[in-house]
C-alpha positions as CSV (number, residue, x, y, z in Angstrom):
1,X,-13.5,11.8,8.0
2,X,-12.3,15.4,9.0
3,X,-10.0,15.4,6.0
4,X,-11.7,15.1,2.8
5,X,-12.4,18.2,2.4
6,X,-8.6,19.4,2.5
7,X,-7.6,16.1,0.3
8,X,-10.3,16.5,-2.3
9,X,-9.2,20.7,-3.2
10,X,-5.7,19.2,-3.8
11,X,-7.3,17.0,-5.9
12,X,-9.4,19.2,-7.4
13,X,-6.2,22.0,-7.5
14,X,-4.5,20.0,-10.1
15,X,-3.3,21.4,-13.3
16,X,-4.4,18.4,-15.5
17,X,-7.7,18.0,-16.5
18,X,-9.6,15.3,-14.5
19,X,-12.6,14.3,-12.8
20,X,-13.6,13.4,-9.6
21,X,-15.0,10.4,-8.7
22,X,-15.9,9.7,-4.6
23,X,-17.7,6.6,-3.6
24,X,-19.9,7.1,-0.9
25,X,-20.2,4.2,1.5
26,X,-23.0,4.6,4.0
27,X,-20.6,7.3,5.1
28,X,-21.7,8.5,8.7
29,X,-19.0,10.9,9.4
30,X,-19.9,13.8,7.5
31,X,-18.0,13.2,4.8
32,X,-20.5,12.8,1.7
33,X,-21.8,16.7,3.1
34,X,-18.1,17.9,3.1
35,X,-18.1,16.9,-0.4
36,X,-21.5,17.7,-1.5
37,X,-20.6,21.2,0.0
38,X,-17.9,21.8,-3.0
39,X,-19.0,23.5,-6.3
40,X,-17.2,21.9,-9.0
41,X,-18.8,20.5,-11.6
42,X,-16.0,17.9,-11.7
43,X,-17.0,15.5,-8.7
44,X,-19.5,13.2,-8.8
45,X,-20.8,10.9,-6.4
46,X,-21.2,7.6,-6.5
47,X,-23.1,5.1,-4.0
48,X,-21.8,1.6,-3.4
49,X,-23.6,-0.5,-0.9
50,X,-23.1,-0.8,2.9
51,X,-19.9,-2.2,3.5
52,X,-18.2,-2.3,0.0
53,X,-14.7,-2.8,0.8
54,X,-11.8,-0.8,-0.3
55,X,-11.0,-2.9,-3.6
56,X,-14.9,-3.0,-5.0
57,X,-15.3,0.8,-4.4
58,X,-12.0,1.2,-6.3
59,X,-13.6,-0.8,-8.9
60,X,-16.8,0.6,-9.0
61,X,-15.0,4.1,-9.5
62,X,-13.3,2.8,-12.0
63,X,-16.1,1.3,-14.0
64,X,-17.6,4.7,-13.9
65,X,-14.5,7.0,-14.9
66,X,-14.5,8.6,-19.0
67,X,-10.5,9.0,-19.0
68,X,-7.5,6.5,-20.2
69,X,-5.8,6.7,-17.0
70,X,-7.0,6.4,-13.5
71,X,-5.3,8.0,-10.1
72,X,-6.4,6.9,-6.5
73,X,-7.0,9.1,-4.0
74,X,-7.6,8.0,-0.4
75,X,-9.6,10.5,2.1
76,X,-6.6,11.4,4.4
77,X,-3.6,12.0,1.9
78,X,-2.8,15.1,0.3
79,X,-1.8,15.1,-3.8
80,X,0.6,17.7,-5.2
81,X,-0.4,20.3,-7.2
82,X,1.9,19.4,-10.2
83,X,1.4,15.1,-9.6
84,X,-0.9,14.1,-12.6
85,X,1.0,16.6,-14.7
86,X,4.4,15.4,-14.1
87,X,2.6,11.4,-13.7
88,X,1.5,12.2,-17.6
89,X,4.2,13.5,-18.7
90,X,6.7,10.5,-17.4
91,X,4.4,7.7,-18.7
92,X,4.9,9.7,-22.3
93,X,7.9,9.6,-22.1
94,X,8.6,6.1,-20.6
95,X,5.4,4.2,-21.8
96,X,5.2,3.0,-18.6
97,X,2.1,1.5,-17.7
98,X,1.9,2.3,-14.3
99,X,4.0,5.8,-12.7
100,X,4.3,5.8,-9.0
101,X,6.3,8.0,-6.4
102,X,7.4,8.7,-3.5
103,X,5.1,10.2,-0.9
104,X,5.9,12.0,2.6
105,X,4.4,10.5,5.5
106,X,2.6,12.9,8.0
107,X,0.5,12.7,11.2
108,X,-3.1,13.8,11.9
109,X,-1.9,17.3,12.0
110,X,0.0,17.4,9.1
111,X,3.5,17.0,10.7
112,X,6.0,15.6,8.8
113,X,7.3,12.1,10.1
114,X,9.8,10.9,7.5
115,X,9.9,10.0,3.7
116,X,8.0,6.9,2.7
117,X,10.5,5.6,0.4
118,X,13.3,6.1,2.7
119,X,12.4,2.6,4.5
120,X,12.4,0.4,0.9
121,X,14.6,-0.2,-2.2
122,X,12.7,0.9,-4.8
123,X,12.9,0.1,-8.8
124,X,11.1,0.9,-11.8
125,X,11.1,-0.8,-15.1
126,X,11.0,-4.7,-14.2
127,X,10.0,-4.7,-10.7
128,X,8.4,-8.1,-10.1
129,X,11.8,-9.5,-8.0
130,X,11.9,-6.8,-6.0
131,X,8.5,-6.4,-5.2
132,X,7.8,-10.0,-4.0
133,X,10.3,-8.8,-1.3
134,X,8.3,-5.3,0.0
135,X,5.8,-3.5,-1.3
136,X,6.8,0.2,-1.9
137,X,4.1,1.4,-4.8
138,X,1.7,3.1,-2.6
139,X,-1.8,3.6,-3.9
140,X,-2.0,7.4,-3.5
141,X,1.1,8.0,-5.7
142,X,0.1,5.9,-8.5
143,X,-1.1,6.5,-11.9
144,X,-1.9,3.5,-14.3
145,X,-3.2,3.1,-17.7
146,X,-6.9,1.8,-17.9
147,X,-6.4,-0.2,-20.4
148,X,-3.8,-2.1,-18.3
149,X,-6.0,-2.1,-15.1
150,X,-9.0,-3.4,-17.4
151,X,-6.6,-6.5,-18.8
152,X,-6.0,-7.5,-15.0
153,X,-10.0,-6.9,-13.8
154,X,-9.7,-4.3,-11.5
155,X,-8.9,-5.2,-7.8
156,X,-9.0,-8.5,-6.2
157,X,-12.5,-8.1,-4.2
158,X,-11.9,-10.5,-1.7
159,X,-9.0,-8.8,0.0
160,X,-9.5,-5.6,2.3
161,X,-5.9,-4.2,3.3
162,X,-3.6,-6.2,0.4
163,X,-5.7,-5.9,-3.1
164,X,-3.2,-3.0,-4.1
165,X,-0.1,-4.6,-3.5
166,X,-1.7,-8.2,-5.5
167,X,-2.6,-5.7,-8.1
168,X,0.8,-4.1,-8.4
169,X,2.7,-8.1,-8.3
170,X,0.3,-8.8,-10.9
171,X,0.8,-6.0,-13.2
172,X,4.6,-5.9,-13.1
173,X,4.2,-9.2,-14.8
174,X,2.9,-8.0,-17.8
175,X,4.1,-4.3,-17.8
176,X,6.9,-1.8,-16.4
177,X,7.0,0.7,-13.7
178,X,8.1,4.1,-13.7
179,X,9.0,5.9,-10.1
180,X,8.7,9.8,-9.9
181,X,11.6,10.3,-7.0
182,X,9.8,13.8,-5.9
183,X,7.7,12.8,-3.2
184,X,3.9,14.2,-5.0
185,X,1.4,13.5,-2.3
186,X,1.4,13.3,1.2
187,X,0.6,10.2,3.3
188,X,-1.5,11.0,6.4
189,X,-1.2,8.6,9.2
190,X,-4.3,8.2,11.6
191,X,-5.7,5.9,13.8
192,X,-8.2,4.8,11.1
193,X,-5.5,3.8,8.4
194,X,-6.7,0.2,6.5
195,X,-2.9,-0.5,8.1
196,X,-3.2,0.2,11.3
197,X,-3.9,-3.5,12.4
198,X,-1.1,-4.8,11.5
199,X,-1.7,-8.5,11.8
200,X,-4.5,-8.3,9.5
201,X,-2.3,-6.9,6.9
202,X,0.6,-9.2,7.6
203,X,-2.5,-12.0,6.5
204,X,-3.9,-10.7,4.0
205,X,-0.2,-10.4,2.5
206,X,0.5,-14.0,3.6
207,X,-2.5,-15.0,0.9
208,X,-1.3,-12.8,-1.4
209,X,1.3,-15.2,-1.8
210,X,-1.1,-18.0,-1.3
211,X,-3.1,-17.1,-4.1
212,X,0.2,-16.3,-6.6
213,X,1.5,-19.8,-5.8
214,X,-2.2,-20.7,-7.2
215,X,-2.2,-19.1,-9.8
216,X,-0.2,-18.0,-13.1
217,X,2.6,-15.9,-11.2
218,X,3.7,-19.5,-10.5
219,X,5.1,-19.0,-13.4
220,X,7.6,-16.9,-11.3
221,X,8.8,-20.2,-10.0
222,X,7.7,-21.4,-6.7
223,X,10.6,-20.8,-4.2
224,X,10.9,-17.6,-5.4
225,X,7.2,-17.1,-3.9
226,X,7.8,-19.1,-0.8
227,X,10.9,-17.2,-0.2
228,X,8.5,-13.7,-0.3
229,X,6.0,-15.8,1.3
230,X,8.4,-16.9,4.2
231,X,9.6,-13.0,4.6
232,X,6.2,-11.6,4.8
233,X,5.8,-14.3,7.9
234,X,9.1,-13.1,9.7
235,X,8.2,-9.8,9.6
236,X,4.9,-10.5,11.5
237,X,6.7,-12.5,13.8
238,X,9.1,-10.1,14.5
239,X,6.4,-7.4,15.3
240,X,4.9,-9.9,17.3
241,X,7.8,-9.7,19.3
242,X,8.0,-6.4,19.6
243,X,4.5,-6.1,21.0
244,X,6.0,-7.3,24.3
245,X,6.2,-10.8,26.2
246,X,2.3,-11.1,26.0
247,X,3.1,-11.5,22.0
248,X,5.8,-13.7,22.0
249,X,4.0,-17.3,21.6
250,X,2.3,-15.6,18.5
251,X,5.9,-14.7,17.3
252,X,7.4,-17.9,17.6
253,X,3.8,-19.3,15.5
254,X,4.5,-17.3,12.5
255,X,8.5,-18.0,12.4
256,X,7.7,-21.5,12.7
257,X,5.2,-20.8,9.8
258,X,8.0,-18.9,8.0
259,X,10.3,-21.7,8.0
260,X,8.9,-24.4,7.4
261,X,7.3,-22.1,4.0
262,X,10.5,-22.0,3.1
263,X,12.6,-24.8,3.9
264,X,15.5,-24.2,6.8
265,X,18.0,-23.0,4.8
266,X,16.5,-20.5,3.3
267,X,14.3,-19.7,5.9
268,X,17.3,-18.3,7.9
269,X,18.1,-16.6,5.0
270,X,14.6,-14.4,4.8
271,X,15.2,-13.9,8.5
272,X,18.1,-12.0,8.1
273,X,16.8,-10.0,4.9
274,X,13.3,-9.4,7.6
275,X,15.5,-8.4,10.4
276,X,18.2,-5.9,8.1
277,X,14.7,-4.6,6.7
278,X,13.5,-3.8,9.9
279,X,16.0,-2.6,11.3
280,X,16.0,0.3,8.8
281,X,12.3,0.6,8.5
282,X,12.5,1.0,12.5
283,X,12.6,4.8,13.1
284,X,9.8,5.8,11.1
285,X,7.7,2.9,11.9
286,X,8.0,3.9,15.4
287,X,6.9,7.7,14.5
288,X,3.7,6.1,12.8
289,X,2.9,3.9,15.4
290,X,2.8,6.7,17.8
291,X,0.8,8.9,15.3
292,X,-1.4,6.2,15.0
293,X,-1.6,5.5,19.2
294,X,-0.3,1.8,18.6
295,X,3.1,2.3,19.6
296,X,5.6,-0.9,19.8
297,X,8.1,-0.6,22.0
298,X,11.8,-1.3,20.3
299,X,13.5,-2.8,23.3
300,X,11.6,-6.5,22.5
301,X,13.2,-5.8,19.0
302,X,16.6,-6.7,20.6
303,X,15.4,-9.2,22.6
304,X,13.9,-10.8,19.2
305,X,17.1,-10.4,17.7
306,X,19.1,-11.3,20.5
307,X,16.6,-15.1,20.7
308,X,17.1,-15.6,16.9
């Protein structure tokens, strides 16, 4: 990964004390050298097996860390200097469990694309509601208490792209947020982003609710869960559509599947919440689409809209 190097000195250029944890897995890209190549006594390395997915490295990491609060760092974004400082510092004063931000979004070459933040409706304190409608903690920007991390288990190790948003549902039943509004890391977009295939994220967030309709979040109450679980299905119907006529029988698949998760009524309702959500996410998804070289043209948007 050509930048680890740069994302592991912001790390390492924080001014609260900290250690280093990077899980090596069967990397093959020079990465584990790039590292090895830094002198600081404050990395270490840790092996997982070939093909440990995002969530059990996370865990693993975790498992292994000495300190009461725990940061995640992925191998493309860039930290702040001042983020764990001013991430300690609000959860004193809050006693929030987990502290989060918002982030910049840039492309390979570290050009800025927008604000992250700027496409969702954020909260802090009770967050649960809101975030069964979008997910707008992003992993890079977040710092959580171990303790609360430990209660919960860690990450859900069957899922690849979604464990952190389960994670953050989950947690915001038991705890509060706290949101940082400075934007403390920088969020690379690249063509090798867990996000980048988007339909596999659109599933794996389809059996997010799956699994919370399972389990105790039913607790929750289970329209409210169909409802998020019917949005999450419009919104990969609607990129479907924008993908172009060669998408369009998928499209009309998951807003079937979004309707009949949440009854008619109601399932016009989460189209219109998908479609004013994507309408304002539009612009900057479109700049990360072409960082990424998976461009979706916005015309099909209209005729989307235009069909609905």
């Amino acid at each position: 990964m050509p930048f680890v190097r740069h994302a592991v000195e912001r790390v390492l250029a924080q001014k609260a004390p900290l250690e280093l944890l990077f899980v090596n897995v069967d990397s093959s890209d020079g990465s584990l050298q790039e590292v090895s190549a830094i002198d600081d006594d404050r990395i270490r390395v840790i092996e997982a097996p070939t093909g440990t997915a995002p969530g059990p490295a996370r865990n693993l990491a975790a498992s292994r860390a000495q300190g009461d609060v725990l940061a995640f760092a992925d191998v493309a974004d860039l930290w702040r200097p001042d983020k764990l400082e001013r991430q300690l510092r609000l959860r004193s004063e809050t006693g929030a469990a987990l502290v989060y931000s918002d982030c910049r979004v840039i492309d390979g070459a570290g050009r800025l694309l927008g604000v992250y933040l700027s496409r969702h409706r954020p909260k802090e304190g009770t967050i649960t509601k809101r975030l069964l409608k979008e997910n707008f903690v992003r992993l890079s920007t977040v710092l959580v208490d171990r303790a609360a991390f430990e209660c919960l288990g860690g990450f859900h190790e069957d899922f690849h792209v979604a464990c952190d948003y389960l994670f953050a549902i989950r947690l915001s039943l038991r705890a509060s947020f706290a949101l940082d509004p400075e934007a403390l890391v920088d969020y690379r977009i690249h063509d090798r982003n867990l996000t980048a295939d988007f339909r596999r994220t659109y599933a794996e967030n389809v059996r997010v609710f799956d699994l919370l309709l399972a389990d105790e979040a039913a607790s929750l109450g289970a329209t409210h869960l169909r409802r998020a679980r019917s949005l999450v299905l419009w919104r990969w119907a609607i990129r479907e559509g924008m993908a172009g006529p060669a998408n369009w029988t998928e499209a009309c698949r998951r807003a079937g599947q979004a309707v009949r998760s949440a009854g008619l009524v109601t399932g016009v309702g989460t189209l219109a919440a998908a479609l004013r959500g994507g309408l304002r996410n539009l612009p900057l998804r479109m700049r990360m689409d072409r960082a990424r070289g998976t461009l979706v043209q916005a015309p099909s948007l209209r005729a989307l809209t235009a069909a609905a």
